[in-house]
MIPA-688890 format. One line per field, with one value per residue (C-alpha): residue in three letters; x, y, z. Coordinates in pm, whole numbers, plus 50000, padded with zeros to 5 digits. Layout:
N
type [ALA  ...]
X [X  ...]
Y [Y  ...]
Z [Z  ...]
END
This chain:
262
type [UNK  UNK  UNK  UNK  UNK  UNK  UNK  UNK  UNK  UNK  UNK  UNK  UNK  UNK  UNK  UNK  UNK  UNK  UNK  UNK  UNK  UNK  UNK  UNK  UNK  UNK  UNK  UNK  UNK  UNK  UNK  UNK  UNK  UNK  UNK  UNK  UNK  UNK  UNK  UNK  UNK  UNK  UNK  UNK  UNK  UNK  UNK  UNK  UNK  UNK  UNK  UNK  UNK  UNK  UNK  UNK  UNK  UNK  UNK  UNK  UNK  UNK  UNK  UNK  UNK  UNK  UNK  UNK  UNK  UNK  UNK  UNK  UNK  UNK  UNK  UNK  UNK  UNK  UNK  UNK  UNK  UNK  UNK  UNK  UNK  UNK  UNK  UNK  UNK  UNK  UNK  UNK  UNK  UNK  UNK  UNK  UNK  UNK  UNK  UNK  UNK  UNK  UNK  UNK  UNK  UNK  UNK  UNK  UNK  UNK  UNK  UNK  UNK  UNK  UNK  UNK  UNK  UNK  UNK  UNK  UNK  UNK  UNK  UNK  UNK  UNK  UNK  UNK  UNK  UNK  UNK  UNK  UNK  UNK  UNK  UNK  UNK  UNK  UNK  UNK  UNK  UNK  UNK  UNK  UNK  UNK  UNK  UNK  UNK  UNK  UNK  UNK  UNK  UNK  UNK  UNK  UNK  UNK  UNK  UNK  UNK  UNK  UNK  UNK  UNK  UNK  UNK  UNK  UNK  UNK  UNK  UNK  UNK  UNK  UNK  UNK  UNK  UNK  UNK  UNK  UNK  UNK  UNK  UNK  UNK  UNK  UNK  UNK  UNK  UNK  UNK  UNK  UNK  UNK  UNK  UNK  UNK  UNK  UNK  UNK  UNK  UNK  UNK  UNK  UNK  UNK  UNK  UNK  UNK  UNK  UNK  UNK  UNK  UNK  UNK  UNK  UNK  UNK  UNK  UNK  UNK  UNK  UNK  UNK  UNK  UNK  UNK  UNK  UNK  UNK  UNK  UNK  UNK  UNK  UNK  UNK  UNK  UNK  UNK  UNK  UNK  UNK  UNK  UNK  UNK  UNK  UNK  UNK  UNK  UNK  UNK  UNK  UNK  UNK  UNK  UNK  UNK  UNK  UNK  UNK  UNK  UNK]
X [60268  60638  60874  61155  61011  61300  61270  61550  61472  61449  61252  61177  61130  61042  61222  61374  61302  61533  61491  61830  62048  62003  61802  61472  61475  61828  62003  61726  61475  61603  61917  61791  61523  61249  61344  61718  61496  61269  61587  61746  61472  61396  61776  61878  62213  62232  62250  62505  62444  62434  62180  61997  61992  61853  61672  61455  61415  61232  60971  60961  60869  60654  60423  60263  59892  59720  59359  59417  59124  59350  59297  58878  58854  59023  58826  58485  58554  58606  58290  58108  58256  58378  58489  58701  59039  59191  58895  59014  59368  59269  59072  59338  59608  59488  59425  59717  59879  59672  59745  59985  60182  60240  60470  60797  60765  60690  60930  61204  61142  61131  61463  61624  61486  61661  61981  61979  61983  62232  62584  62658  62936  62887  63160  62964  62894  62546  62533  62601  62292  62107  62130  62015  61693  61617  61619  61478  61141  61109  61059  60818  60637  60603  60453  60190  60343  60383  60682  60659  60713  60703  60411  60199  59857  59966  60329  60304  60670  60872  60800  60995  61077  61269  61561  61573  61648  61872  62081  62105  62186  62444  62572  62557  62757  62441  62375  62399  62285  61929  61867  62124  61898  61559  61794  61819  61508  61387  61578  61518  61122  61059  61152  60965  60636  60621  60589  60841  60706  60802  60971  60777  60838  60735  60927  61293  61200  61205  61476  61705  61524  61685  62013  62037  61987  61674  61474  61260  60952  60956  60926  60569  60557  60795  60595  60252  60503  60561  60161  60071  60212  59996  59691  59715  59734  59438  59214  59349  59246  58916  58808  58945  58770  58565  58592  58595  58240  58264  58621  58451  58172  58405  58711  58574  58234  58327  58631  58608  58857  58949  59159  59562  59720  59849]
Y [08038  07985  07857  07560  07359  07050  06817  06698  06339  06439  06574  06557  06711  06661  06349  06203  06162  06198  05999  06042  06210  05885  05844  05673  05468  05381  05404  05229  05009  04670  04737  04861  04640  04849  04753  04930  05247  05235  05288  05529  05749  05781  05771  05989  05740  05415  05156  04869  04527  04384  04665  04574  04209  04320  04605  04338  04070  04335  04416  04036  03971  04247  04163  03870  03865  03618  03602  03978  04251  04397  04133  04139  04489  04495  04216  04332  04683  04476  04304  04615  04818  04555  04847  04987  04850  05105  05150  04795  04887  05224  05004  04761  05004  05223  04966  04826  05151  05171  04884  04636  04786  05059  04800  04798  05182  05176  04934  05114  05436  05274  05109  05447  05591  05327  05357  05748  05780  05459  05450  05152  05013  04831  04533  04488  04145  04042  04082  04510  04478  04231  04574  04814  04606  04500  04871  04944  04703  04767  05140  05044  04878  05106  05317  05097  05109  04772  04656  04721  04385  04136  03865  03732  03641  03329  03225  03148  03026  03209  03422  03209  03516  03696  03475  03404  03758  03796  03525  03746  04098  03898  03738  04072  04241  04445  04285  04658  04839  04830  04398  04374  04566  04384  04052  04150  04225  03883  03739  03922  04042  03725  03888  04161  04060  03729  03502  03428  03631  03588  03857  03901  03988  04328  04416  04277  04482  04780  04696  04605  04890  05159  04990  05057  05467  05485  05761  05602  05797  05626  05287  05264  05404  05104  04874  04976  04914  04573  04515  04608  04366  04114  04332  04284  03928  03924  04104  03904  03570  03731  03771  03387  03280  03500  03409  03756  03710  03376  03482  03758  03557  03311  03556  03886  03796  03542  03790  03872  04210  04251  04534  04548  04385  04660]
Z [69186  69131  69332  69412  69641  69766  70061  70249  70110  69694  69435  69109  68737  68387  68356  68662  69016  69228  69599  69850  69618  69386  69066  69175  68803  68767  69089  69373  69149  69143  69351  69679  69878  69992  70397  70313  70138  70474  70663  70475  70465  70833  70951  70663  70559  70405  70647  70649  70506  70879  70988  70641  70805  71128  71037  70771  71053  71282  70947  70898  71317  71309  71006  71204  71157  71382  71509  71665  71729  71452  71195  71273  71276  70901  70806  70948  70769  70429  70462  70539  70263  69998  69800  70044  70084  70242  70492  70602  70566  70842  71029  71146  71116  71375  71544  71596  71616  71981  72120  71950  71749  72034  72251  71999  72055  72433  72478  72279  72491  72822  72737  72634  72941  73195  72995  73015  73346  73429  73404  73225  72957  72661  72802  73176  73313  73277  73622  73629  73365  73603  73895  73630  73504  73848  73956  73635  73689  74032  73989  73730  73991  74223  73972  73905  73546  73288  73177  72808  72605  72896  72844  72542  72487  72317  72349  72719  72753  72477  72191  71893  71728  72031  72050  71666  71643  71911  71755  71427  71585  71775  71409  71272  71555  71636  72028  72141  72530  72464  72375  72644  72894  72767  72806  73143  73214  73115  73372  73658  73626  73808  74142  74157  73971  74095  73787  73450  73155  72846  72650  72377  71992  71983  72258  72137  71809  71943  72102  71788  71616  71910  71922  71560  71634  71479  71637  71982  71802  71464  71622  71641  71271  71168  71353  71148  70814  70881  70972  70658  70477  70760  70707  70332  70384  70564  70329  70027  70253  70284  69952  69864  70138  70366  70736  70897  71064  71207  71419  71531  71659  71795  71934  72032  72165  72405  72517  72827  72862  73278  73366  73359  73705  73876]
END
């Protein structure tokens, strides 16, 4: 079979590869960190330092690995199959991909959604984004729909990572429509649902991840890159010190899973 088979993103030969119209060896090892190379290959260009910044904050948020059905299911899949690191690295993967990691993407889209059909400018008062939020959640409501990234299972009050990386898309001149809209959503959810939620740190990713034009239906995929690097951590913790059994036993049977509030 013959043939010249080239992808859009490179290729290679005898004696080079050959990644973004770059050298792979010379060009991108050592002088390209692997969150700019993320980038670059999803949005097809190179992205600015200050996107660089922001875009490595959202990996950095996102690779939190607490005591998470995602974290027991890797670890529970390690000490069933000690061989099989990447059966633990599938397990909590997918996962997260159906649940967690699913709310930087849902939350991305529903943002892009409200902003599509609203007229808005990128100078308005907080108070013209207050009216598109408020219409925005109550709709939501009335659909019986969540609010993707409102509330967290363990940061009651405030999610410390959503306004540390507010502060640095704001620094970076990167505070675009779509944190402005989730912004504004945090402050007026209250009257329609009834209660202060916070906004949590899945949710303000996928915001800075859509204001930096990445496409809505890579977010999630994004989102499972940065867990890996959590996931990882938790199987290397495991074999120093195995504790996967006894958090099961502790978390996930005494759970006791009700159904969403309408």
């Amino acid at each position: 079979m013959s043939g010249n088979f080239r992808t859009s993103i490179g290729t290679s030969d005898e004696t080079s590869i050959r990644v973004l119209g770059q050298d792979l060896a010379h060009d991108l090892m050592g002088k390209v960190g692997f969150g700019e190379l993320a980038f670059w290959l999803v949005a097809g260009r190179r992205p600015t330092p200050s996107e660089t910044r922001v875009f490595e904050a959202v990996l950095v948020a996102l690779a939190d690995h607490g005591f998470t059905p995602t974290a027991i299911a890797a670890r529970l899949t390690y000490l069933s199959a000690p061989e099989s690191v990447q059966g633990a690295l599938a397990a909590g993967l997918l996962g997260g991909g159906s649940r967690f990691l699913g709310v930087t993407e849902d939350a991305g889209r529903f943002l892009a959604g409200t902003l599509a059909g609203s007229t808005w400018t990128d100078d308005m008062p907080d108070a013209e984004w207050d009216a598109i939020a408020l219409a925005a959640v109550k709709d939501a409501r009335a659909e019986r729909r969540l609010v993707p990234g409102l509330g967290h299972p363990v940061h009651k009050q405030e999610d410390p990572r959503t306004p540390v990386l507010y502060k640095i898309a704001s620094e970076e001149g990167l505070y675009g429509p779509h944190l402005r809209l989730f912004a504004a959503i945090g402050r007026v959810h209250p009257q329609v649902l009834g209660r202060t939620l916070p906004l949590n740190g899945a949710g303000v990713c996928g915001a800075a991840l859509a204001d930096l034009g990445l496409p809505i239906d890579m977010l999630r995929g994004f989102a499972l890159l940065a867990r890996a690097a959590g996931l990882l951590g938790h199987l290397a913790e495991e074999r120093r010190d195995p504790i996967g059994m006894d958090i099961y036993h502790a978390v996930d049977r005494n759970t006791a899973y009700i159904p969403d509030e309408a």
